[in-house]
N, C-alpha and C positions, 0 to 999 in steps of 0.2 A: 139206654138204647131202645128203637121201638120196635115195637111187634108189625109185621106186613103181614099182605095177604096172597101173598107170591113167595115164592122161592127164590129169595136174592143171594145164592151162594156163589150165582155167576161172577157178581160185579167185586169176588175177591180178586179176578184180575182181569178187569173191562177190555182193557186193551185186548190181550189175548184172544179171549171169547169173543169179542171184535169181528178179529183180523181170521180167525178161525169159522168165522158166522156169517153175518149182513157183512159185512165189513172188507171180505175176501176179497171183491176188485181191487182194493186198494194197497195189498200183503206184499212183502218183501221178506223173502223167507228164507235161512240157510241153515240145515243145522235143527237144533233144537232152538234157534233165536227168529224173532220175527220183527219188523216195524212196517210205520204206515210208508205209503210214496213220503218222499222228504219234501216234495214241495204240497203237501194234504196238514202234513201235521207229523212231530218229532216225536209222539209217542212210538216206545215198542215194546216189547213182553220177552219173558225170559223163564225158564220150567221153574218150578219149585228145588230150592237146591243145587239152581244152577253151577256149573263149574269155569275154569277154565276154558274150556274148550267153547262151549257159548259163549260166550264173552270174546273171545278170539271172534267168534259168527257172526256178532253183534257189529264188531268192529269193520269187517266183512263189509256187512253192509249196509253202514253209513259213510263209510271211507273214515281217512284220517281227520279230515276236518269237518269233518260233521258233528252232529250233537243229538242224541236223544232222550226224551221223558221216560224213566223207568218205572213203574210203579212195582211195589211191594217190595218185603225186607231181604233182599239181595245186598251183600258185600259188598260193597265196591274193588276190584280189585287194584292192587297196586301199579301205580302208572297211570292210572286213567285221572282223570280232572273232573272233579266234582262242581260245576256252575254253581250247581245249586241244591237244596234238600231239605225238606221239612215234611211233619207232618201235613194231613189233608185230612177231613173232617169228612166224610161220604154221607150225605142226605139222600134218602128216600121217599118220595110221594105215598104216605100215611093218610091220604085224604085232604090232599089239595084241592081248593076250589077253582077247579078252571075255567076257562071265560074267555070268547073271541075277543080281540081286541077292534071296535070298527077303524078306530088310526094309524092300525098297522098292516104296511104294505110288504108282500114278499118280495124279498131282494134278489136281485141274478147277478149272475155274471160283470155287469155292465156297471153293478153299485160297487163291486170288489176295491177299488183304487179311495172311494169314501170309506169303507168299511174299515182297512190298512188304514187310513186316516186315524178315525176313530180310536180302533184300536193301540195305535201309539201314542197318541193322549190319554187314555184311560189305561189300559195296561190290565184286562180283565185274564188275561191267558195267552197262550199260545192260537194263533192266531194268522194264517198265511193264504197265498195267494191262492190255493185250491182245497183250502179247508170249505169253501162254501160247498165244494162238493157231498160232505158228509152230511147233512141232512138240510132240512127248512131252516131257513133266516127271515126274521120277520124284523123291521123295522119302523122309525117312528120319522117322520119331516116335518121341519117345519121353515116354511118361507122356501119351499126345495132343497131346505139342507140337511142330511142324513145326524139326527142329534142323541138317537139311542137306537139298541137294537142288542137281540136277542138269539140263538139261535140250539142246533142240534150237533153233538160232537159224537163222543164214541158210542159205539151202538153192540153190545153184546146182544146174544138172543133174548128178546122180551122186553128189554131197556132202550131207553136211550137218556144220556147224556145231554144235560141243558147246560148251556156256555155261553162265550162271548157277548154276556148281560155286561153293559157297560152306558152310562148315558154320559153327554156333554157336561160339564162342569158347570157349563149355562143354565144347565137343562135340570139339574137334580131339585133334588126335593118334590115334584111335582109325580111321585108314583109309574115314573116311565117302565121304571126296569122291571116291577110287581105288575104290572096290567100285561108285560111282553113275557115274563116268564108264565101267565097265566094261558094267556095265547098259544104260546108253542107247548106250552105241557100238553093244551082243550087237543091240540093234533097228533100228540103223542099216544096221549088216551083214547082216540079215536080208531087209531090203529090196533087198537087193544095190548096197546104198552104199558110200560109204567116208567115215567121220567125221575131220573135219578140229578142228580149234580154233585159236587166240588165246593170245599172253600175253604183255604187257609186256615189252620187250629186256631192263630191268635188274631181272626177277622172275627170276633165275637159280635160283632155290631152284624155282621151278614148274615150270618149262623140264627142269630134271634130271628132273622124278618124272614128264613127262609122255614124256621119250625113256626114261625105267627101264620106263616102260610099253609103250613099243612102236611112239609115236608117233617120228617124225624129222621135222628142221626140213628146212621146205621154201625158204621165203625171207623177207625182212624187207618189211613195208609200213609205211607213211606214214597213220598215221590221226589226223585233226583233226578237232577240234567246233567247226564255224563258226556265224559268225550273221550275216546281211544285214546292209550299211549301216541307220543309224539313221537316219529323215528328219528 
């Protein structure tokens, strides 16, 4: 694991410290349970030790057909539907070399229906119509067509979360995703942050290029996509 030079005890539960932090416009809260708006992004948070009765809160408020990203070792409890669950590998900015990108243009509102695109070709994350709300998206064109891009997810205090790194299938091999995760860390760090990311335990091949970069593993989490009982 590596040594920082911050205090990253927060990002035991990002989400949380999130939605509790920078993050609060965006909170849905009941109870001792919290998640983001559902059309922002399906993360939500839950105490240490949670019971029953958060879990009921949880339920609350995502409705019955809804779905959320939990992170940390929570139980699932019986009834619910597990999508999904795996370890997640937590990288921290150890001295990354960040770097404007001059190719990459910031994305709005209006790039959202390419970005959707994208992202259902490549399949980098969670990923929705008002996720660009949570921080900078920087992006790469070429010939006018939207072929990688980059951008900022969960936001505890002092962090932020680097995501939806995904390039065209056309487009790989050519250093897109490494020039764009350079780019939005340079404005993370500008802020006097420290950009953190996500990756899969057995995406070993991501894990290397992202500690070649600068990044070092901080710890492993538990993330599941659950769903409330069915009535």
């Amino acid at each position: 694991m590596g040594s920082f030079a911050v205090d990253t005890g927060v990002l035991d539960d990002p989400a949380g410290a999130a939605l509790a932090g920078p993050h609060a416009g965006f909170v849905r809260r009941q109870g001792r349970a919290a998640c983001y708006d559902p059309e922002v992004t399906p993360f939500a948070a839950l105490p240490p030790g949670a019971d029953g009765r958060d879990w009921a809160d949880l339920a609350a408020l995502i409705g019955a057909d809804g779905r959320a990203v939990v992170i940390g070792d929570h139980p699932v409890p019986d009834g619910w539907q597990v999508g999904w669950q795996d370890e997640v590998v937590q990288l921290v900015d150890a001295g990354v070399e960040v770097a404007d990108e001059p190719e990459a243009v910031r994305l709005g509102p209006a790039d959202v229906p390419e970005m959707l695109d994208l992202v259902s070709r490549t399949r980098p994350g969670p990923f929705l119509p008002r996720t660009i709300e949570m921080g900078t998206y920087l992006g790469v064109r070429r010939d006018g067509r939207l072929v990688a891009m980059a951008g900022e997810r969960v936001h505890p205090p002092g962090f932020t979360e680097l995501s939806a790194v995904c390039t065209d299938p056309e487009y790989r091999g050519q250093g897109l995703a490494t020039r764009l995760i350079r780019a939005v860390a340079a404005g993370v760090r500008q802020r006097g942050e420290t950009p953190y990311l996500h990756a899969a335990s057995d995406n070993t091949g991501a894990i290397r290029l992202y500690e070649a970069m600068g990044f070092a593993v901080r710890r492993s989490l538990t993330f599941a996509v659950v769903q409330p009982p069915q009535s």
